[in-house]
N, C-alpha and C positions, 0 to 999 in steps of 0.2 A: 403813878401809872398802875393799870389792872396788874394782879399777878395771874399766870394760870398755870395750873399743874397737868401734867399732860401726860398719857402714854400713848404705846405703840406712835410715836413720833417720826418712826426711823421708814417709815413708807406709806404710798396709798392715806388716805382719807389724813389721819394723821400728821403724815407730813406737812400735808395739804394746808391744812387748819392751822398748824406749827409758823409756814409761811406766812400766813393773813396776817398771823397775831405778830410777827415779829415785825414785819414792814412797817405797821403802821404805829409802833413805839415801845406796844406793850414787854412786860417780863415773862419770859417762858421757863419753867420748869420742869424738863424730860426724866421722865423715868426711864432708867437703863437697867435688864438685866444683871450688867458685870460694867467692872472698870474697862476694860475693853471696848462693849458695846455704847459706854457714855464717852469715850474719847470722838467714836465713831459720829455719834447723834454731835457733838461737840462743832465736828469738822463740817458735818450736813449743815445744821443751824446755827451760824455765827451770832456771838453774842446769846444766846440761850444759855443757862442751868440747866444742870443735871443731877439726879439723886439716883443712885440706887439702889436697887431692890427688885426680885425676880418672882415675878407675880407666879410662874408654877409653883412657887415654894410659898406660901402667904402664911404659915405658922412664925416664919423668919422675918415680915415687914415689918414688926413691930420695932424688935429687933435693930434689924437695919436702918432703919430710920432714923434711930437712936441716936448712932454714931454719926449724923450728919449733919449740918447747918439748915435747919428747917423755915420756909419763909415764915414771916410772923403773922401774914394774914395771906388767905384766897381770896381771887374773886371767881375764877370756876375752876374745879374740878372736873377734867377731860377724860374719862375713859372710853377712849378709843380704841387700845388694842384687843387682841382676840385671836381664838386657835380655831383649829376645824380637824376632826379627824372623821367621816364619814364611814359608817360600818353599818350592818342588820343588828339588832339586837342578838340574832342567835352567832355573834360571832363576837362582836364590842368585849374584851376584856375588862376587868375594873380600872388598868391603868390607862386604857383609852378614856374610859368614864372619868376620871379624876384627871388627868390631863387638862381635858375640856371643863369639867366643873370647876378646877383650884384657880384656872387663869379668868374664866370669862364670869366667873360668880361669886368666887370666896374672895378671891385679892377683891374685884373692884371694893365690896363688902369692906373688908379688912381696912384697904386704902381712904374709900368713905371717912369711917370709923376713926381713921387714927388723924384723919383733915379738918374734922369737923370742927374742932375749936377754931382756926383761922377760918374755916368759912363761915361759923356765926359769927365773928369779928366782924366782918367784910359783908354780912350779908349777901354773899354768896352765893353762887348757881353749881349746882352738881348734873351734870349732863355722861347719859349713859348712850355709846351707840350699838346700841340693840341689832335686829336682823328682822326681815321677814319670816326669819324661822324662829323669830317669839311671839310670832301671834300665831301662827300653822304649824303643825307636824309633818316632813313626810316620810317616806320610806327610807332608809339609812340614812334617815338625818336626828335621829333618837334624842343622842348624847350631844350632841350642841345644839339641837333645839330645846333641849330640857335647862343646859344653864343657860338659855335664853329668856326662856320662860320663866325660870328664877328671877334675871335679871331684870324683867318687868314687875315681878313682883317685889325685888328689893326697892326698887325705882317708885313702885306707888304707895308703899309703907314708907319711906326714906320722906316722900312728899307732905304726906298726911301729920310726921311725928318731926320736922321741921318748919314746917308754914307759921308758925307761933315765931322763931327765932328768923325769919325773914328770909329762908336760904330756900332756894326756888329749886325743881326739880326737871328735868326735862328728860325723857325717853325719843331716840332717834330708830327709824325701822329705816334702813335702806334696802333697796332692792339690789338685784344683780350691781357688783361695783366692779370697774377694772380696776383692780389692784393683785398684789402677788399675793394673799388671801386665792382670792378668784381665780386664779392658773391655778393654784394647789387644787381646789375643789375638779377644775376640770380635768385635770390629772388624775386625782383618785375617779371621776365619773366616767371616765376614758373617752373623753372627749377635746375638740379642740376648742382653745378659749379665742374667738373673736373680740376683741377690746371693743370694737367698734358699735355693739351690739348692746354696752354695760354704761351704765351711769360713769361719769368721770369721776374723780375724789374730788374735784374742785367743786364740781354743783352740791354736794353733801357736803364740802366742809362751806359754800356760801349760808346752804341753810341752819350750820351750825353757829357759824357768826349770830347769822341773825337772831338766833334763839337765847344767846347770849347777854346780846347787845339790846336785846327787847327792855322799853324801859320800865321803870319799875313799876309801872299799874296795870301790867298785865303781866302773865305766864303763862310758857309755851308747856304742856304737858306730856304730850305725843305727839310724833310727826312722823308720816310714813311717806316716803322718797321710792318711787318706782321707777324704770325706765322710761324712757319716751318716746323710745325708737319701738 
């Protein structure tokens, strides 16, 4: 059966995607910040793996990894998870900046890097879920559209220097999503978050299936997910 390695698991789109894959036989592999938080993902996803490693800190996945039972092959690597702290440039700290840049651009990077071997095994798909703020900038959105905008760029360098080894790349842009990401943002924008108004997790994580599950004589490269309402 596929294996897939997987973060931000523990809600929204993640979840989402964590579900599809588990019903239908596949083996899941969650990344958990702490032993805590993978007991947590444990009880959410029955029958899933867990590894940990705490993507703010990615000097330390190496590391961590180290010490644990590593599958022997991928067939995708999920980076799903992601932070958002919304600030003006004349205000954003360095640790606001490095917050957003170690979780949403160095770990997936890092994580990549240290997977690679099983996913050239496997011939593999590394799929990144990007944002509409990696293709646009806008006003306090700086520092998480900039490690967005990395993370397009690690995604089409990633693409170009594995396509030889058979390991497929895919970049996801989702628009507005209901999930607790998306109440955070409307909170910092002081606003109220209507759910009703946002993409579900579910329609993002169908089209991540499918970008998966695409078979092997073609590849999904980018795909940009907007609302419909």
């Amino acid at each position: 059966m596929p294996t897939h390695v997987i973060t931000g698991a523990g809600s929204g789109i993640g979840a989402a995607v964590t579900r599809r894959l588990l019903e239908r036989g596949d083996e899941t592999v969650l990344l958990a910040r702490d032993a805590g938080r993978a007991k947590e993902l444990a009880a959410l996803h029955p029958g899933a793996r867990t590894l940990v490693g705490d993507l703010s800190n990615p000097d330390r996945l190496s590391w961590a990894l180290a010490q644990q039972a590593m599958p022997e092959r991928v067939d995708s690597l999920l980076h799903i998870a992601g932070v958002v702290e919304l600030g003006k440039v004349g205000d954003l700290t360095p640790k606001a900046w490095h917050f957003q840049l170690n979780a949403n651009l160095v770990a997936p990077a890092e994580l990549t890097r240290l997977f690679l071997p099983q996913l050239r095994v496997a011939q593999g798909h590394v799929l990144f879920v990007n944002s509409g703020a990696g293709l646009s900038a806008s006003a306090e959105w700086s520092a998480y559209a900039a490690s967005k905008h990395g993370l397009k760029a690690l995604a089409d360098a990633l693409r170009q220097e594995e396509h030889g080894n058979g390991v497929r790349v895919t970049s996801v842009y989702p628009g507005r999503t209901a999930s607790p990401m998306q109440a955070k943002v409307h909170q910092q924008e002081g606003k109220e978050c209507d759910a009703s108004r946002w993409i579900d997790p579910e329609s993002v994580a169908t089209t991540i299936v499918m970008a998966i599950d695409l078979p092997r004589d073609a590849e999904v490269n980018d795909l940009t997910v907007r609302p419909g309402r």
